[in-house]
C-alpha positions as CSV (number, residue, x, y, z in Angstrom):
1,X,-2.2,8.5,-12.5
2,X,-0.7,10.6,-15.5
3,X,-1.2,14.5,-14.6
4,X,-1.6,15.1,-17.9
5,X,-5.1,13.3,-17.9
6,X,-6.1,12.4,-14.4
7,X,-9.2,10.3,-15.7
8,X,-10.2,8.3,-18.5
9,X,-13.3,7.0,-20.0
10,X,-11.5,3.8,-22.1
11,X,-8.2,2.2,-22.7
12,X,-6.9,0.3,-26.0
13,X,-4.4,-2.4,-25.6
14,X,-2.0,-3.8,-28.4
15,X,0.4,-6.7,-27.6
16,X,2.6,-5.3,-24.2
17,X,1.7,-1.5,-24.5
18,X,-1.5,1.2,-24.1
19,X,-2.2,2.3,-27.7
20,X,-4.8,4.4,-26.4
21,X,-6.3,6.2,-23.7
22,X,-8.9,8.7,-24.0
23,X,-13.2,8.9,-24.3
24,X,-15.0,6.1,-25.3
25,X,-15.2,8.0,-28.7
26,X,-11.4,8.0,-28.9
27,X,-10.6,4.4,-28.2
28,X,-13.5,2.4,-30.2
29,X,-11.8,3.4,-33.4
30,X,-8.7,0.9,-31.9
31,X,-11.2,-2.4,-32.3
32,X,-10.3,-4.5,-34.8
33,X,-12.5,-7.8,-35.4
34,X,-10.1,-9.9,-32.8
35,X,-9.7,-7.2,-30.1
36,X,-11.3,-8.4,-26.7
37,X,-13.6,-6.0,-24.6
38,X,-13.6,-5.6,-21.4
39,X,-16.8,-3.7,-19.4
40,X,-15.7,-2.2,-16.4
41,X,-19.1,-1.4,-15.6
42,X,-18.0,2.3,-14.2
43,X,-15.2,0.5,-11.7
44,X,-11.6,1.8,-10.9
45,X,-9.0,1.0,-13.7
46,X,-5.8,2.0,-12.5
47,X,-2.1,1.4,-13.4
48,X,-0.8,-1.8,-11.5
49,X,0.2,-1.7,-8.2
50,X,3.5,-1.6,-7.7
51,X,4.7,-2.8,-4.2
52,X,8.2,-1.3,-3.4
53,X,8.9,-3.3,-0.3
54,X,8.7,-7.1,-0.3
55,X,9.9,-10.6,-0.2
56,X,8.4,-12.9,-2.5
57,X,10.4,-16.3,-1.3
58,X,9.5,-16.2,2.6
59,X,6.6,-14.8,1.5
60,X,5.2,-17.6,-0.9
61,X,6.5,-19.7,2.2
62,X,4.1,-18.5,4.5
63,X,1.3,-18.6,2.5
64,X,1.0,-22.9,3.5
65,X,2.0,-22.0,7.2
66,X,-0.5,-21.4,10.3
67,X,-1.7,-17.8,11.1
68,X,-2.2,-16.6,14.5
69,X,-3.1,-13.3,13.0
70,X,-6.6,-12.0,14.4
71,X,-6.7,-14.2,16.9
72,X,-8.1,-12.5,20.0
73,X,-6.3,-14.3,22.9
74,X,-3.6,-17.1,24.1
75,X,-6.3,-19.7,24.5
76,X,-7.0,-19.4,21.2
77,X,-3.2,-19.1,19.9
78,X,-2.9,-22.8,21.7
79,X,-6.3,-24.1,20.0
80,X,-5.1,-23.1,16.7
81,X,-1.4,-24.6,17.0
82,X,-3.0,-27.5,18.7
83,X,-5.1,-28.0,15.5
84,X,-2.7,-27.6,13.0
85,X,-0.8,-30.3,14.4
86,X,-3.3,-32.7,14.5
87,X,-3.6,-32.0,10.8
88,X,0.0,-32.4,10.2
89,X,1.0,-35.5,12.2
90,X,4.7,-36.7,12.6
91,X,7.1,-34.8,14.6
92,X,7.9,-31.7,12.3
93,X,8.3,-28.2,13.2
94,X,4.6,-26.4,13.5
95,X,5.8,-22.8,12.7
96,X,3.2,-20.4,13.5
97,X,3.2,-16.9,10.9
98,X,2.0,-13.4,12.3
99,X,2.5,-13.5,16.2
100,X,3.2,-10.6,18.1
101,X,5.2,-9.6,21.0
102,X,2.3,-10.0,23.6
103,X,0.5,-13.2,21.8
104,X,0.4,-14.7,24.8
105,X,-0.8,-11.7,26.8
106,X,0.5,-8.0,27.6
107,X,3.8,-7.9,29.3
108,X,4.3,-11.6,29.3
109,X,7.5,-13.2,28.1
110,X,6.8,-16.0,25.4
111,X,9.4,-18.2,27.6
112,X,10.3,-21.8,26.1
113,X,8.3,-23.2,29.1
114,X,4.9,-21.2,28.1
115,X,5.4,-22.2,24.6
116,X,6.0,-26.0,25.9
117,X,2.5,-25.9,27.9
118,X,0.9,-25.5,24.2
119,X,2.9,-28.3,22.3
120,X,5.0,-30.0,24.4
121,X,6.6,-33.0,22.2
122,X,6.8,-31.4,19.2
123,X,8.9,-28.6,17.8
124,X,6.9,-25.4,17.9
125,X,8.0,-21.5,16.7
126,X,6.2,-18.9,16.9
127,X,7.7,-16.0,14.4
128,X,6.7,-12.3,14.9
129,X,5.3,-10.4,12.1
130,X,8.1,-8.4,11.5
131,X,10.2,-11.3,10.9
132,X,13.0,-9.7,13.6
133,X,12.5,-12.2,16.3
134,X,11.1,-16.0,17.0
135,X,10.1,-17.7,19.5
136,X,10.7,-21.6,20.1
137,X,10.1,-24.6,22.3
138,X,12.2,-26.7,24.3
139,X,11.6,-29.6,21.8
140,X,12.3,-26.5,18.6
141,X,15.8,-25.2,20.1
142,X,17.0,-28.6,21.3
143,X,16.5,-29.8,17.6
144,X,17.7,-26.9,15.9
145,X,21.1,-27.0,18.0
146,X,20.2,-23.8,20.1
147,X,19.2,-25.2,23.6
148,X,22.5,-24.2,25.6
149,X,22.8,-20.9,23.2
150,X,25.4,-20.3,20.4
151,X,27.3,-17.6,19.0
152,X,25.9,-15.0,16.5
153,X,26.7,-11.9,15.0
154,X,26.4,-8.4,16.6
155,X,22.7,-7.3,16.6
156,X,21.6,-11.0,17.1
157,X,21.1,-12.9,19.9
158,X,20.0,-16.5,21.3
159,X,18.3,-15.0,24.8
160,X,19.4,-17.5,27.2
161,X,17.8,-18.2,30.7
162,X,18.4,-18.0,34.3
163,X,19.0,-21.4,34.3
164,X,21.6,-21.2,31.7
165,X,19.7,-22.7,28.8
166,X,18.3,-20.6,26.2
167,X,15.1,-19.0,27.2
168,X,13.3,-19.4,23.9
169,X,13.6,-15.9,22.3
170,X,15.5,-15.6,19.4
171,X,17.0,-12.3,17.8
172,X,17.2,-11.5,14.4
173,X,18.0,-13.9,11.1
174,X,21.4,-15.4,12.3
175,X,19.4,-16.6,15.7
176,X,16.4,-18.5,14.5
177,X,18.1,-19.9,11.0
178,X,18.8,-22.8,12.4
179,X,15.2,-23.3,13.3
180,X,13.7,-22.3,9.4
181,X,16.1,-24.8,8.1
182,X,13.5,-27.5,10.2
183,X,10.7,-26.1,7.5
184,X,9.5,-27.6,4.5
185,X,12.0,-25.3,2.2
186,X,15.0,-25.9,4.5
187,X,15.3,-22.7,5.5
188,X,16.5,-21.5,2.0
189,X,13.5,-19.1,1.9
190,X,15.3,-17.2,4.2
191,X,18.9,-17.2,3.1
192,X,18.6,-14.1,1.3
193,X,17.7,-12.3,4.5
194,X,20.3,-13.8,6.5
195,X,23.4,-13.9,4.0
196,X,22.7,-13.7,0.8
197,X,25.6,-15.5,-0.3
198,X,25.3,-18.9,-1.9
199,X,23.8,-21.8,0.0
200,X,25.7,-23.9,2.3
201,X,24.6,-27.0,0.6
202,X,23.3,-27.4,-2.9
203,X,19.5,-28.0,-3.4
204,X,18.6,-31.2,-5.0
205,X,16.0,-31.7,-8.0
206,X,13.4,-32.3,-5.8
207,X,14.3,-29.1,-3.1
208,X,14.8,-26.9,-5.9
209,X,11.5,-27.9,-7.6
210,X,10.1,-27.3,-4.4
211,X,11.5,-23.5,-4.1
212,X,9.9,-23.3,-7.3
213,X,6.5,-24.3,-6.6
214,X,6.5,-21.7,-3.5
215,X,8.0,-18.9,-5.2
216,X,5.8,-19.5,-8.3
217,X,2.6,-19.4,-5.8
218,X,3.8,-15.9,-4.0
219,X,4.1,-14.3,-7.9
220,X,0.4,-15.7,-8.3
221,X,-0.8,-13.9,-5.1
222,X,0.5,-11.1,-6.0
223,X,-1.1,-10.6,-9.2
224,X,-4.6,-11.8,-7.4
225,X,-4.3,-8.2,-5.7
226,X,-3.4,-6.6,-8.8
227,X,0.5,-6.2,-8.5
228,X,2.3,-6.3,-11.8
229,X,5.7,-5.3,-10.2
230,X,7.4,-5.0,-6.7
231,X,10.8,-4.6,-5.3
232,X,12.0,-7.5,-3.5
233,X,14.3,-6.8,-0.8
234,X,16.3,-10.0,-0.4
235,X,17.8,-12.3,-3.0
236,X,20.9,-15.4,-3.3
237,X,21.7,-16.8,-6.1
238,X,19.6,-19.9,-5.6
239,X,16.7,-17.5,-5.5
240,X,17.6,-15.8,-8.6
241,X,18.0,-18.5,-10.7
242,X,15.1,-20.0,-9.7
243,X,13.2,-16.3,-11.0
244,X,15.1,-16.7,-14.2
245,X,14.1,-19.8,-14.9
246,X,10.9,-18.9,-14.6
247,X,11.4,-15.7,-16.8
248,X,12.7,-17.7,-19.5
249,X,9.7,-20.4,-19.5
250,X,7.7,-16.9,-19.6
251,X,5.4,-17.7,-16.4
252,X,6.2,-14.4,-14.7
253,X,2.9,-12.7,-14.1
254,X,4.7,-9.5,-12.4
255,X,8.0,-7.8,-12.9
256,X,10.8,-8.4,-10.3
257,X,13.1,-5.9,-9.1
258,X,15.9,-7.7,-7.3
259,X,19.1,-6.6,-5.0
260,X,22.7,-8.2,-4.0
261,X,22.5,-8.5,0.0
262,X,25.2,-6.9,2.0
263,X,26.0,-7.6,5.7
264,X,28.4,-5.7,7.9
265,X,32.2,-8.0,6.8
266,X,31.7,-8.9,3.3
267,X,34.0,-7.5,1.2
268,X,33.9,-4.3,-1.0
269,X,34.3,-6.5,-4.0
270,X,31.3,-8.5,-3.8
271,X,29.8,-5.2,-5.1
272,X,31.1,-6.2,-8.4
273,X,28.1,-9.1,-8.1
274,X,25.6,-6.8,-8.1
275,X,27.0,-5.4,-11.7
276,X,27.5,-8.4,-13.0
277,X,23.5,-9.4,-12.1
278,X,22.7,-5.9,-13.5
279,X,23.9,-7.1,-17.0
280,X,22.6,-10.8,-16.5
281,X,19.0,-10.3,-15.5
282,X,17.8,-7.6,-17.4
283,X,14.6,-8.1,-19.0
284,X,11.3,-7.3,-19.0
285,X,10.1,-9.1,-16.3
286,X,13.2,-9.5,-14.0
287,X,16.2,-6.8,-13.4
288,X,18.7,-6.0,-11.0
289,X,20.1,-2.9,-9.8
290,X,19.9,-2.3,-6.2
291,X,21.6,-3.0,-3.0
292,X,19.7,-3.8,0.0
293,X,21.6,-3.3,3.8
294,X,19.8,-3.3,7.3
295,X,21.3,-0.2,9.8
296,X,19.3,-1.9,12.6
297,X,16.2,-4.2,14.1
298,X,13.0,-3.2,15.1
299,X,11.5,-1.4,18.0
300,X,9.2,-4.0,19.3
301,X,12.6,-6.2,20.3
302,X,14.6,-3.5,21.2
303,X,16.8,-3.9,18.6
304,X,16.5,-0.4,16.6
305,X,19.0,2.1,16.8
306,X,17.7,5.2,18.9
307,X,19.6,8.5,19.4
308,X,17.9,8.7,23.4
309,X,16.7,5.7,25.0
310,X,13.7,3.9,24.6
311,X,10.7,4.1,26.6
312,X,10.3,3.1,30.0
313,X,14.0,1.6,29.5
314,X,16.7,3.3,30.7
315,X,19.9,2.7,28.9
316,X,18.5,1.0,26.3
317,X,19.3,2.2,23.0
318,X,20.1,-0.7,20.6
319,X,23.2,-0.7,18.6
320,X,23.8,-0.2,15.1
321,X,24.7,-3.5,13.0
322,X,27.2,-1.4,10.7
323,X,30.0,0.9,12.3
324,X,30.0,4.4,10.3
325,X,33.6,3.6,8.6
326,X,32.5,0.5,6.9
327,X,28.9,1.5,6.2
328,X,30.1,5.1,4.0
329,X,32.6,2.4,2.3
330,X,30.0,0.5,1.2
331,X,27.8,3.3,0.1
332,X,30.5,5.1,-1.6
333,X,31.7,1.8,-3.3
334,X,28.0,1.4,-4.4
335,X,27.2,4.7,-5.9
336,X,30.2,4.9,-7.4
337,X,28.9,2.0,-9.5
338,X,26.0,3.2,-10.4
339,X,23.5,1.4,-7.8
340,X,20.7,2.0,-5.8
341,X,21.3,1.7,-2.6
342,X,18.2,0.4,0.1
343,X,19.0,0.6,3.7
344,X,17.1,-0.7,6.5
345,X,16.7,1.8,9.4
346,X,14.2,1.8,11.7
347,X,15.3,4.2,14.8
348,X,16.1,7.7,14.8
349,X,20.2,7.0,14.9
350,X,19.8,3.9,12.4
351,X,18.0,6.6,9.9
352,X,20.9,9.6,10.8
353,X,23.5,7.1,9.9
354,X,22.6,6.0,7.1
355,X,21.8,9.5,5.9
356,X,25.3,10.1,6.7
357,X,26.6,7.4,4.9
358,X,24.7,8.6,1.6
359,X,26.1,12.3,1.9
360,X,29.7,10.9,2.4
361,X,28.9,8.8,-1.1
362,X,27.6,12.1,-2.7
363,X,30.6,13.5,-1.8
364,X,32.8,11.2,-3.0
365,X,31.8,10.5,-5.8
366,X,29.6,13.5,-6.6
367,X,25.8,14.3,-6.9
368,X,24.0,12.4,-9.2
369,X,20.4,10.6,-10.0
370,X,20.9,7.9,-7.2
371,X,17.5,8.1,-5.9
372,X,18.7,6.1,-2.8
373,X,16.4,4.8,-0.3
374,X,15.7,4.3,3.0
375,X,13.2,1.6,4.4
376,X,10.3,2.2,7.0
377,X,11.8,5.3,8.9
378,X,9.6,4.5,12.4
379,X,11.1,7.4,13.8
380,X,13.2,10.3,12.7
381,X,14.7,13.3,14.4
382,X,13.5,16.6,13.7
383,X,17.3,17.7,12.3
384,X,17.1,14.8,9.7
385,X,13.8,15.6,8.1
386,X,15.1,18.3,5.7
387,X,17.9,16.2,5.0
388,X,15.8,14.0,2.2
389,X,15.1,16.4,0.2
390,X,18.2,17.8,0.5
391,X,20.2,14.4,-0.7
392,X,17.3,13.4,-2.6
393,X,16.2,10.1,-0.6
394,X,13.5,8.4,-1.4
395,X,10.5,7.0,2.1
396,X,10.0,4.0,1.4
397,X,7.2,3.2,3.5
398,X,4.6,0.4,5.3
399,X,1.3,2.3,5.7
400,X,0.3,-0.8,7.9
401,X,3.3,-1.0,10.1
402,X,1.7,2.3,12.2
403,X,1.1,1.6,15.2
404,X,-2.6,0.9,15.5
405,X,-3.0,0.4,12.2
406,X,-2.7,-3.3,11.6
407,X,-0.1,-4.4,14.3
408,X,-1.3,-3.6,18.0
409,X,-0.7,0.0,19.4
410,X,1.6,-1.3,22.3
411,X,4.5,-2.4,23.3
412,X,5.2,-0.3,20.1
413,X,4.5,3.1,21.3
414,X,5.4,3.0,24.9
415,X,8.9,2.0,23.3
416,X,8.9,5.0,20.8
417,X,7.9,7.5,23.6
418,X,5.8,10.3,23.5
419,X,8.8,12.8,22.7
420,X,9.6,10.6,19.4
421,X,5.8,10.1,18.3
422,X,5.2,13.1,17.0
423,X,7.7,12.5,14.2
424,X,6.9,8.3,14.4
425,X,6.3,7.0,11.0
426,X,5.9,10.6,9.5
427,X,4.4,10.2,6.0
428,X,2.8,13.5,5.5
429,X,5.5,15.6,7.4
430,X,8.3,14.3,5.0
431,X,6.3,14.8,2.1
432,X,5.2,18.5,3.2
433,X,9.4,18.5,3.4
434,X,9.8,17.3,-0.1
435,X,10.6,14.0,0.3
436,X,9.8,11.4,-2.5
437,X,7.3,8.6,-1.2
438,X,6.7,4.9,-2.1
439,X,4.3,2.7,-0.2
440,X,4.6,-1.2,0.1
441,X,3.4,-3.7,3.1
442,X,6.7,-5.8,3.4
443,X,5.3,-8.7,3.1
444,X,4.7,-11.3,4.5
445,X,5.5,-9.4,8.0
446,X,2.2,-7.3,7.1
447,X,-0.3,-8.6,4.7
448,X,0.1,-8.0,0.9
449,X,-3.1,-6.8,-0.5
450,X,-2.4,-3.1,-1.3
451,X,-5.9,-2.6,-0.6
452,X,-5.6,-2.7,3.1
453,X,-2.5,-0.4,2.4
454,X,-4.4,2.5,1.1
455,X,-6.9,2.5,3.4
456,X,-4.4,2.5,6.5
457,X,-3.4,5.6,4.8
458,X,-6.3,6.8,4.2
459,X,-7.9,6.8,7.8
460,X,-5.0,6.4,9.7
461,X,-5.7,8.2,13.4
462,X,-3.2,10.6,15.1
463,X,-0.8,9.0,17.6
464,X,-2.3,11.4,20.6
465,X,-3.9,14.3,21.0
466,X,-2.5,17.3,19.3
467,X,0.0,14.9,17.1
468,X,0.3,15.3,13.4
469,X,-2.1,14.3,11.2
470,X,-0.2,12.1,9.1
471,X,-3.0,10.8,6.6
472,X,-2.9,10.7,2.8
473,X,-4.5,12.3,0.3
474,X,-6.2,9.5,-2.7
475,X,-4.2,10.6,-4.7
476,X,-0.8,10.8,-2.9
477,X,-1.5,7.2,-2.2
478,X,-2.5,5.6,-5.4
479,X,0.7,7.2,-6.5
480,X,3.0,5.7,-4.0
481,X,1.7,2.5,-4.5
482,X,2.1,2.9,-8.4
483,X,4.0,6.2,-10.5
484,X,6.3,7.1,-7.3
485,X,7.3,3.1,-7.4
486,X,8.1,3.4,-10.7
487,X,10.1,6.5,-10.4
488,X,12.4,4.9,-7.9
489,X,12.9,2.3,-9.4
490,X,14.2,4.2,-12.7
491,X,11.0,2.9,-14.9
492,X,9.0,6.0,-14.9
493,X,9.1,6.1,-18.6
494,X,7.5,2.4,-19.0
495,X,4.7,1.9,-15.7
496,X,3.2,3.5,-13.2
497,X,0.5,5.7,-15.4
498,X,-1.8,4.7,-17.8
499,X,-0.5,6.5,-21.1
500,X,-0.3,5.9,-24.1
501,X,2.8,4.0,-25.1
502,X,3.7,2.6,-21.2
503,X,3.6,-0.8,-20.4
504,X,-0.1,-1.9,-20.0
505,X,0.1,-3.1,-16.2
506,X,-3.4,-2.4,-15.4
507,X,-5.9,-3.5,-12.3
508,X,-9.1,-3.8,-12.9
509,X,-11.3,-3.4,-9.6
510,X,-14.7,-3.6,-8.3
511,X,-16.0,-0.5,-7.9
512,X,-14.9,3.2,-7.5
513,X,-12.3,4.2,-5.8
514,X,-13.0,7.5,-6.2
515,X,-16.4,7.0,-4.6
516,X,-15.4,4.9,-1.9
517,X,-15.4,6.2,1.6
518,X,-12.1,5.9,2.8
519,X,-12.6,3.7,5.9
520,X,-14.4,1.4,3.0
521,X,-11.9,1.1,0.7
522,X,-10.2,-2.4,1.7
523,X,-13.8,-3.5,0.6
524,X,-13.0,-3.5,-2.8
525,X,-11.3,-6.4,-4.3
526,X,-9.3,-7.2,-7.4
527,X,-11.6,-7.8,-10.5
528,X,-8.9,-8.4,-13.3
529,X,-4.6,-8.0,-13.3
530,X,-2.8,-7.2,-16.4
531,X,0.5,-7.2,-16.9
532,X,2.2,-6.6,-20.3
533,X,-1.1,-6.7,-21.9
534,X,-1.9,-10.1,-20.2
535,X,-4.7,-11.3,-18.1
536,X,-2.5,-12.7,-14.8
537,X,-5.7,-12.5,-12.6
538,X,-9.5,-12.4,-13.3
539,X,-11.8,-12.9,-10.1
């Protein structure tokens, strides 16, 4: 990935750094009598992947929990729940990963009384992949409190019945907490999400060893599919000590980029947190820097902010979760302090407001290096695709959150519209309009393995006929999932190539990329993950 040499024949590594790169020639006179060799057997050795768009807690939380992903039909979404709780017996909360909005068949409504017919006596929840909406039990929202509704913030919602009890369908983080704090980590896996603030309660020993264990095992998944960094995009405090801790007993095998949360009503000072963690956790492995705010939901619940109304829903727009005034507070506040901003926004009116909100900080305070981002951009007005480029915003993008691509074609583009698919999820448009690209899966609402990443943008099909062809190039993608991730997160100079002198994060896979049809090339796997000169992962 360095322009300078596209391709290598051999690599030398010495402690944390590439000493080398060059022919085999060039290299062997870097073997000294202790030095390792590794054969690569004419396979892809490439920088590490660096995935700009994730969240290791929940994620290392799911990976114990039941996935209804792939499974063809309702009958077997009940077999599968059915199953699991006969292999977890008590009367616990059976949380089902990876559902999506018509699990239980199109255009039906995953009511509490559907979910009851499954597992009637025992909390059950079904959470959608994007991790915007839940749906529960009788038995799940009379134990969690929710049964005869409660109050939540604007943009979240407990959707009650007709017969004045809650229906089962829960809206956004504020709405189904109560139910994640009935899971094995309390629910604290997901307090970065939903406040970011400190916890209610204090962890004991035994909780936070816990946390531990399950953030420890999402850092070893992601080296097995050869990440040596990613940008998380939720953090508390309990979560970040828990990451320094683990820094400091040097059992990081990838490099953590972390942000302060901010939600609509906190005040402008808690900025000053996210300076403060700048200068606290800055090493090699774990750094702060950014802030990370959501504009709006998503499209599937009806929750994104659109400029027009949805689909086949007249009236319906969704409503932003910040009002303008605050949000260009908070971004000038932020830039004027030197952070990276990360926003959230999803519908066309969610990505124009928060486009605002980072002129009126450039502005303010002046142009400078910000290299402030925006977060899956689903749709996008033709008047705001210039606009990038022109405030130099970075698209961070999920290749596999297309429609089609990994998550079912419908209700999602029926919602969008045909009017706003042309410019849906617009990779290849913003980058012909100079926009800076990084790709990620934002897991665990998508699977992790970059893999499956590159080939979804690789092969991905047009929307309709006559729409834009929005695939990638190889090597546009291989550098949004590594160089342009380093870029935005400022590291440019240390990952994200393999050159001599950069950090030697390096993946090691099983064949040739280069050689490997595209519709093929989630059929190569990770062989070995380096980071910082160290084996994390060997298959």
């Amino acid at each position: 990935m360095d322009p300078a040499r596209p391709g290598a024949q051999s690599l030398a590594i010495s402690g944390d750094r590439i000493l080398a790169v060059g022919t085999h020639d060039d290299v062997a006179a870097c073997r000294g009598e202790g030095t390792r060799i590794v054969d690569a057997g004419g396979a892809s050795v490439l920088p590490g992947f660096i995935e700009s768009h994730m969240h290791i807690f929940p994620g290392g939380a799911q990976l114990d929990r039941l996935s209804l992903a792939g499974l063809p039909d309702p009958e077997a979404v009940a077999r599968a729940v059915r199953e699991r709780a006969a292999t977890e017996p008590g009367d616990g909360l059976i949380l089902a990963e990876q559902a999506h909005y018509a699990t239980l068949g199109d255009g039906v409504a995953m009511t509490r009384h559907l979910l009851d017919r499954i597992l009637p006596d025992r909390p059950l929840a079904l959470y959608a992949g994007d991790h915007h909406t839940m749906w529960a039990n009788t038995a799940a929202l009379k134990a969690a409190g929710l049964l005869e509704g409660a109050e939540t913030p604007a943009g979240c919602e407990v959707v009650m019945g007709d017969d004045g009890l809650a229906g089962g369908e829960l809206r956004e983080f504020e709405a189904f907490s109560p139910v994640l704090a009935m899971t094995a980590n309390g629910g604290r896996d997901g307090n970065g999400l939903a406040n970011g603030r400190a916890l209610p309660k204090e962890p004991s020993a035994e909780e936070r060893a816990r946390d531990r264990v399950t953030i420890e095992a999402g850092l070893a998944y992601c080296a097995s599919l050869g990440i040596t960094s990613f940008h998380n995009m939720d953090a508390d405090p309990h979560q970040l000590d828990i990451l320094g801790e683990i820094d400091r007993d040097g059992k990081m095998p990838c490099r953590a980029y972390m942000p302060l949360r901010m939600l609509p009503g906190h005040p402008l000072s808690d900025f000053q947190t996210a300076v403060a963690d700048r200068q606290r956790y800055a090493s090699a492995h774990l750094k702060c820097g950014f802030v990370k705010m959501f504009m709006d939901g998503v499209i599937e619940a009806t929750t994104a902010y659109m400029l027009d109304d949805y689909g086949g829903k007249a009236g319906m727009r969704g409503a932003p979760l910040f009002e303008t005034e605050e949000f260009e507070a908070f971004c000038i506040e932020a830039d004027r302090l030197g952070l990276q901003i990360a926003v959230h926004a999803i519908g066309d009116a969610a990505v124009r407001r928060t486009l605002d909100g980072y002129a009126a900080a450039r502005k303010a305070n002046g142009a400078r290096d910000s290299r402030h981002r925006i977060e899956h951009i689903e749709t996008l007005d033709p008047a705001d695709l210039p606009r990038f480029k022109e405030l130099g915003v970075v698209a961070s993008m999920q290749p596999t959150h297309a429609p089609g691509a990994y998550f079912p074609f419908e209700p999602s583009a029926s919602l969008i519209g045909r009017k706003r698919l042309g410019l849906a999820f617009a990779w290849q448009q913003l980058r012909e309009a100079g926009a800076r690209l990084c790709f990620a899966s934002d897991w665990p609402v998508a699977p992790l393995d970059p893999l499956m990443g590159i080939k979804t943008a690789l092969t991905r099909k047009p929307a309709f006929d006559g729409a834009p062809d929005e695939r990638q190039s190889l090597d546009d993608t291989l550098a949004a999932f590594t160089r342009d991730g380093a870029w935005v997160e400022f590291a440019e100079q240390d990952k994200g190539m393999l050159r001599q002198g950069m950090l030697a994060d390096v993946v090691l896979l099983t064949g040739d990329i280069d050689k490997t049809p595209a519709e093929e090339a989630d059929g190569l796997a990770v062989a070995m993950t380096l980071c910082g000169g160290k084996v994390t992962y060997a298959r």
